[in-house]
LOTI-404337 format. One line per 10 residues: number of its first residue (from 1); for each residue y, x, z of N, C-alpha, C. Coordinates in Angstrom, 2 decimals, m for minus. Layout:
NUM	Y/X/Z/Y/X/Z/Y/X/Z  ...;
This chain:
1	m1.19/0.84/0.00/0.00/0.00/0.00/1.25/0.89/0.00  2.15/0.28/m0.71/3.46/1.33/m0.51/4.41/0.22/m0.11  5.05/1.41/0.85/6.25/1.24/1.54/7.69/1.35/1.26  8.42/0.14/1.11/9.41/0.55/0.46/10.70/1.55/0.83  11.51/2.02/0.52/12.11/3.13/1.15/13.18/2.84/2.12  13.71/1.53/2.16/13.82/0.75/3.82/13.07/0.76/4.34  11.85/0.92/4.48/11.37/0.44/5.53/11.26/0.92/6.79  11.80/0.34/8.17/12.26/0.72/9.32/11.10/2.04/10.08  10.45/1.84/9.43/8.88/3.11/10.11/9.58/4.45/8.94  10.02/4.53/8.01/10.83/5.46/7.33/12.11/6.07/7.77;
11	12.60/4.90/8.24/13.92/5.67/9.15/14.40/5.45/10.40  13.06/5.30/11.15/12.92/5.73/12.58/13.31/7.12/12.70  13.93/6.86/13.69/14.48/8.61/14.63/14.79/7.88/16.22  14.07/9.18/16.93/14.28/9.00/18.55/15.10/10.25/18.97  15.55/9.92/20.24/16.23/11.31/20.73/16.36/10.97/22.01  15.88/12.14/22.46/15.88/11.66/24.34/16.65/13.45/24.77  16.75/13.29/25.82/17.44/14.69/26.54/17.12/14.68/27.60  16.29/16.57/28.05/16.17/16.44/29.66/16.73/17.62/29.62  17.13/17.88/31.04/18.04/19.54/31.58/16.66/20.23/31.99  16.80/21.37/31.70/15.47/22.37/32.14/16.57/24.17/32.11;
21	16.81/24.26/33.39/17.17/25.42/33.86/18.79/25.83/33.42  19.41/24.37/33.36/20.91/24.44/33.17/21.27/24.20/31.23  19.88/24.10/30.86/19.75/24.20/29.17/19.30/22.26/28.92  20.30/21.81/28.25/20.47/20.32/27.80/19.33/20.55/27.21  18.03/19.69/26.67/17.29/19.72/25.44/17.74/18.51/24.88  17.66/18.66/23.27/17.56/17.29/23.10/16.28/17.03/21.85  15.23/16.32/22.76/14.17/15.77/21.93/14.29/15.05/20.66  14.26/15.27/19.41/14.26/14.47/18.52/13.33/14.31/17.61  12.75/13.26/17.23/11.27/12.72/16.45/11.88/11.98/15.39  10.95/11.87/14.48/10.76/11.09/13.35/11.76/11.64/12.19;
31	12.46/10.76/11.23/13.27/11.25/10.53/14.61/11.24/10.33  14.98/12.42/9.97/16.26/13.21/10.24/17.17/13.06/8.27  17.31/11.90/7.96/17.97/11.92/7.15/19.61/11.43/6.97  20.23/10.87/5.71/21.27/10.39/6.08/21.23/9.03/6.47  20.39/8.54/6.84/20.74/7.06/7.48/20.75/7.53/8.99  19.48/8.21/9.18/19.85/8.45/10.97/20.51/10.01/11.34  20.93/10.30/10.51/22.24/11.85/10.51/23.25/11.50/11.38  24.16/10.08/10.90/25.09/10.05/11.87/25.16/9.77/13.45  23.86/9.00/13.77/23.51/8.75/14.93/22.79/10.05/15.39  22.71/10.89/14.96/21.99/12.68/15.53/23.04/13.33/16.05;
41	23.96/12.99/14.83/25.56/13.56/15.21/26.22/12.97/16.41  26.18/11.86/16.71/26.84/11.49/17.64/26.09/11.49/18.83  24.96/11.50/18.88/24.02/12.06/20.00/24.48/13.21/20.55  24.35/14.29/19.47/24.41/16.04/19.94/25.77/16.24/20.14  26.93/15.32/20.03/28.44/15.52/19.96/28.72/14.97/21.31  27.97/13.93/21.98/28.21/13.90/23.31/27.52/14.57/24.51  26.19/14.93/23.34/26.17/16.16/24.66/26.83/17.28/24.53  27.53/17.57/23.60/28.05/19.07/23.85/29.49/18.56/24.89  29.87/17.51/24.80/30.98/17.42/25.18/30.69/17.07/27.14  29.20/17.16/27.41/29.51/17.63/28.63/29.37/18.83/29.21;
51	29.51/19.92/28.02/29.40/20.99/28.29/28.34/21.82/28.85  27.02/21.58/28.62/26.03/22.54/29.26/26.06/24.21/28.23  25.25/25.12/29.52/25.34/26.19/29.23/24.90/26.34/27.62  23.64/25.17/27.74/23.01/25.82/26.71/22.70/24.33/25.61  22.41/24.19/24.40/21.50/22.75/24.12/21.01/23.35/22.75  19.69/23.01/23.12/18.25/23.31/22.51/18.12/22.24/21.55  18.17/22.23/20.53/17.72/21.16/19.52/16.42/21.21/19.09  15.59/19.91/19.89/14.03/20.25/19.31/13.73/19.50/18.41  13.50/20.23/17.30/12.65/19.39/16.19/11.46/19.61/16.11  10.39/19.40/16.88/9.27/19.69/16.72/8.26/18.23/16.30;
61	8.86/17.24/16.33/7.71/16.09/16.55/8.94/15.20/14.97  10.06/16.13/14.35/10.63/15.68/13.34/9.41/15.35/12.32  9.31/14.15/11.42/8.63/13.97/10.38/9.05/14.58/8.84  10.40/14.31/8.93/11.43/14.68/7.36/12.54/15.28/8.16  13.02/16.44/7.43/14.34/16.54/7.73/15.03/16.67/6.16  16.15/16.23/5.94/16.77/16.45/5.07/18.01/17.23/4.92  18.69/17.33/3.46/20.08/17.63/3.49/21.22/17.46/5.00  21.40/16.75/5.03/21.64/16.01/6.01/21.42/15.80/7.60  19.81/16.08/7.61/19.87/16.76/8.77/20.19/18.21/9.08  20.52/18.76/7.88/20.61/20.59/8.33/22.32/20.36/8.02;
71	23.37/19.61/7.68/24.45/19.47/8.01/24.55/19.20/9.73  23.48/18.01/10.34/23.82/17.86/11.65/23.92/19.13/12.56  22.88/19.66/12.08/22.60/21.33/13.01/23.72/22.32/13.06  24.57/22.86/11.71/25.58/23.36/11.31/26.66/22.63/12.00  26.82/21.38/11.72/28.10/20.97/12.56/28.32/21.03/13.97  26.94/20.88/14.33/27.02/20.69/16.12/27.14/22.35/16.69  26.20/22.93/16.14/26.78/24.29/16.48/28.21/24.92/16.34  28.53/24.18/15.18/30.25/24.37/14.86/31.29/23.79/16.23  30.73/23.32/16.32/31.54/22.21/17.36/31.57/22.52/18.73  30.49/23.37/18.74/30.06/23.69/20.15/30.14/25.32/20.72;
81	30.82/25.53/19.66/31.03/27.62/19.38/31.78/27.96/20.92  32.39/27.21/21.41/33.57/27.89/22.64/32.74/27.24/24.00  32.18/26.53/23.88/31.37/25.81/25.19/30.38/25.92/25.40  29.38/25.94/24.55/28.25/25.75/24.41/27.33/26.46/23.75  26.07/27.27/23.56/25.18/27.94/23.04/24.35/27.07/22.53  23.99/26.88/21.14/23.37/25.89/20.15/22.37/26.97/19.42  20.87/26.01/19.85/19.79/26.53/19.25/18.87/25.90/18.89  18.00/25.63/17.72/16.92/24.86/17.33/15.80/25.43/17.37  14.83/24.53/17.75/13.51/24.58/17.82/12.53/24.10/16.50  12.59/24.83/15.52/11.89/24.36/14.27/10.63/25.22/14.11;
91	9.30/24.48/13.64/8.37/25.20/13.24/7.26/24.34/11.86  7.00/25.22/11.48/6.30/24.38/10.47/6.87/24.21/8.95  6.57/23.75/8.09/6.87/23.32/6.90/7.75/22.32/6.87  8.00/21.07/7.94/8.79/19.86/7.28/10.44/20.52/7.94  10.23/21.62/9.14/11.41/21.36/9.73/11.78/23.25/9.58  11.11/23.98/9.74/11.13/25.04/9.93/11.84/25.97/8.18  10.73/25.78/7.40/11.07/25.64/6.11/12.20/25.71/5.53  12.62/24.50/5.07/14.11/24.07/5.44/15.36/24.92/5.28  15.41/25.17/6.82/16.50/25.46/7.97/16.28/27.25/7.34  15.24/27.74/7.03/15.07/29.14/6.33/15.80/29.05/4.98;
101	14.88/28.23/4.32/15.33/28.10/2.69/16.80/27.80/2.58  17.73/27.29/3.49/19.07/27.22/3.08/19.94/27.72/3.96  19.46/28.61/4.98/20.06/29.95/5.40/20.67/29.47/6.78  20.13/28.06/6.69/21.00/27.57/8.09/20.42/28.51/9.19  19.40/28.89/9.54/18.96/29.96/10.31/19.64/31.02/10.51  20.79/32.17/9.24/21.48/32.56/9.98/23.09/32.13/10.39  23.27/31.17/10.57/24.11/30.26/11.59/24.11/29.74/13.12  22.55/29.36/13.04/22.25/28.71/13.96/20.76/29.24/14.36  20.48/30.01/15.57/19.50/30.60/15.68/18.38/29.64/16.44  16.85/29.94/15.26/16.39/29.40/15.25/14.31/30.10/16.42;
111	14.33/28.71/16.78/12.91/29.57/17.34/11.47/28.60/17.46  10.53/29.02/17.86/9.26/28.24/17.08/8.83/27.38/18.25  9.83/27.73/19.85/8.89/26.68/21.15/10.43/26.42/21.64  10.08/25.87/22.38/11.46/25.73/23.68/11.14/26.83/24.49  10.37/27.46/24.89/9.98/28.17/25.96/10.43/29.79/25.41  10.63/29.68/24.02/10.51/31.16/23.41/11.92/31.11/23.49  12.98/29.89/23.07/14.24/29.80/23.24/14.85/29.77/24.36  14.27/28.94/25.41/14.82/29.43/27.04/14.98/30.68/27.44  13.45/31.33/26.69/13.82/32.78/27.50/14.74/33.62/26.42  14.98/33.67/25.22/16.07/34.49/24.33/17.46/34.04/24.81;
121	17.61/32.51/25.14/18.58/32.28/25.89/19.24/32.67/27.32  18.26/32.52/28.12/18.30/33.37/29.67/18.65/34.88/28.97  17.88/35.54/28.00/18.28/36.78/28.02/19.69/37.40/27.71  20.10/36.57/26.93/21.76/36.53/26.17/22.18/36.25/27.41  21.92/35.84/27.93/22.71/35.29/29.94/23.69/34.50/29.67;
C-alpha cells in the first residue's frame, strides 16, 4: 500500500529534553523535514534561550533528515555562538551522512553517542 506524502506517520517528529550534567539534550525522532523544521527551530531556539552550558542535539532515533533539517542545526548553532555550546549527535546513513556530505559537520561539531559528546564537551570545559 502506498502512503501518500501527507500522511501524518510521514511527518511525525517528537522532541523531548532532559539536563544530564548541566548539558540540555534535546531528543528528537522521526522526521526532520520542512514541514516539521520550523517547529525543531522553535524548540532548539527556546532552549538556547535559557541558556545552558551546553545542548546536545540528538538525532539518533531521526527517520529522514532533510535540506532543512541541516538548516535547523546551522541556525541554532548560529544563534547560540555567545551562550551556548551546540553539538549533534548523528550516526548512520539517514542522519550522519548528510550533515558530512554538506559540510555542516565542519560548523557544527558532530559525534556518534551522547556519551562521546558529554565527554568532548566536559573536556573543552
Amino acid at each position: 500500500m502506498v502512503q501518500p506524502v501527507d500522511s501524518p506517520q510521514r511527518c511525525a517528529m517528537s522532541v523531548s529534553n532532559r539536563l544530564v550534567d548541566g548539558a540540555l539534550i534535546a531528543e528528537v525522532g522521526g522526521v526532520v523535514d520542512m514541514v516539521t523544521a520550523p517547529t525543531l527551530t522553535d524548540h532548539l531556539l527556546t532552549a538556547v534561550e535559557t541558556a545552558p552550558a551546553a545542548l546536545v542535539i540528538d538525532l539518533t532515533h531521526v527517520d529522514f533528515l532533510t535540506a532543512a533539517g541541516l538548516g535547523v542545526l546551522v541556525g541554532t548553532h548560529d544563534a547560540a555562538a555567545d551562550t551556548t555550546a551546540v553539538v549533534v549527535v548523528a550516526d548512520g546513513p539517514v542522519t550522519h551522512r548528510p550533515i558530512v556530505l554538506t559540510g555542516v559537520d565542519r560548523e557544527v561539531p558532530v559525534y556518534a553517542t551522547v556519551t562521546v559528546a558529554l565527554a568532548a564537551l566536559h573536556a573543552d570545559g
